[in-house]
C-alpha positions in Angstrom: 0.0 0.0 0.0 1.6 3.3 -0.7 2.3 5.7 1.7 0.0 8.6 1.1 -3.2 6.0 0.6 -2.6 4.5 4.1 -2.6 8.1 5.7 -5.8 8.7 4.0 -7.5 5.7 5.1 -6.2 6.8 8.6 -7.4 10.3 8.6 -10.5 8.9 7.5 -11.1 6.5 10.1 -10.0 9.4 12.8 -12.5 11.8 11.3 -15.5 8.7 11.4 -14.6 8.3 15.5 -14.4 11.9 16.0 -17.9 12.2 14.1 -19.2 8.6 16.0 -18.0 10.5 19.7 -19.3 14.5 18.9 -22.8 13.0 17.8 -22.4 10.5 21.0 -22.0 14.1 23.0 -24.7 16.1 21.4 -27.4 13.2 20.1 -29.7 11.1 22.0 -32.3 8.3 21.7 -32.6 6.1 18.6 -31.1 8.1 16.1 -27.9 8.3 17.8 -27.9 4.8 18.0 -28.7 4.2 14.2 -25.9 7.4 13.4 -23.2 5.7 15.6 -23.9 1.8 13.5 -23.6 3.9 10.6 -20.0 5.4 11.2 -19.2 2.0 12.5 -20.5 0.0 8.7 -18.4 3.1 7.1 -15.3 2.2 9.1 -15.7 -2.0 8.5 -16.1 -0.6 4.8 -12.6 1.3 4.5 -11.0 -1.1 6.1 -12.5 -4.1 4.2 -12.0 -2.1 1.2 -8.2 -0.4 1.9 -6.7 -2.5 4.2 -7.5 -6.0 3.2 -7.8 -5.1 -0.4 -10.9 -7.0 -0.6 -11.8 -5.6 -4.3 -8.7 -7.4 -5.6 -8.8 -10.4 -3.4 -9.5 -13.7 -4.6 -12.6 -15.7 -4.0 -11.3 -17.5 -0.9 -10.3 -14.4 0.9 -13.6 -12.6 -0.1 -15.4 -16.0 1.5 -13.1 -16.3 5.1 -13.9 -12.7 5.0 -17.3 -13.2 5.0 -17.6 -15.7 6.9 -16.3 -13.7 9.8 -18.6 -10.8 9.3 -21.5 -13.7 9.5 -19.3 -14.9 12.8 -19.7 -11.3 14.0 -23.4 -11.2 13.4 -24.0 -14.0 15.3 -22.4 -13.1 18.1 -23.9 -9.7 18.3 -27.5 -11.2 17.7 -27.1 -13.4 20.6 -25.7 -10.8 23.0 -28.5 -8.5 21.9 -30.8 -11.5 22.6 -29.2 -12.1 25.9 -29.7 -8.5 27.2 -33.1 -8.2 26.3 -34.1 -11.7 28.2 -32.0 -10.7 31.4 -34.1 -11.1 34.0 -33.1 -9.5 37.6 -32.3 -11.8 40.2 
């Protein structure tokens, strides 16, 4: 990767948190939540796209890769179900 591309891509991904933690400050309720998934899909998107060089991968690499964002879902769906069946003790 050259030099000036992998500065980008880091500026870029500083300028998403920075938005992600001012709208974390200043928003509430849903549509922070929705705002803050959004910056988060952006930055699995650059780096998916600039780091791994997924566009010029082959179709093994493009599979492992998603086959961990499939991992990821799972595990997020079950903690999301987990929370919301907590019961107090």
């Amino acid at each position: 990767m050259k030099q000036g591309r992998a500065w980008l891509t880091w500026l870029s991904l500083l300028l998403l948190l920075g938005l992600s933690l001012a709208l974390a400050h200043w928003m509430t309720g849903t549509t922070q939540h929705f705002v803050s998934i959004g910056c988060a899909l952006v930055m699995v998107a650059v780096i998916a796209g600039v780091q791994m060089r997924l566009r010029r991968a082959d179709h093994m690499h493009r599979l492992f890769a998603l086959g961990g964002l499939v991992w990821l879902a799972l595990l997020a769906i079950l903690t999301a179900l987990e929370i919301a069946t907590r019961h107090s003790l």
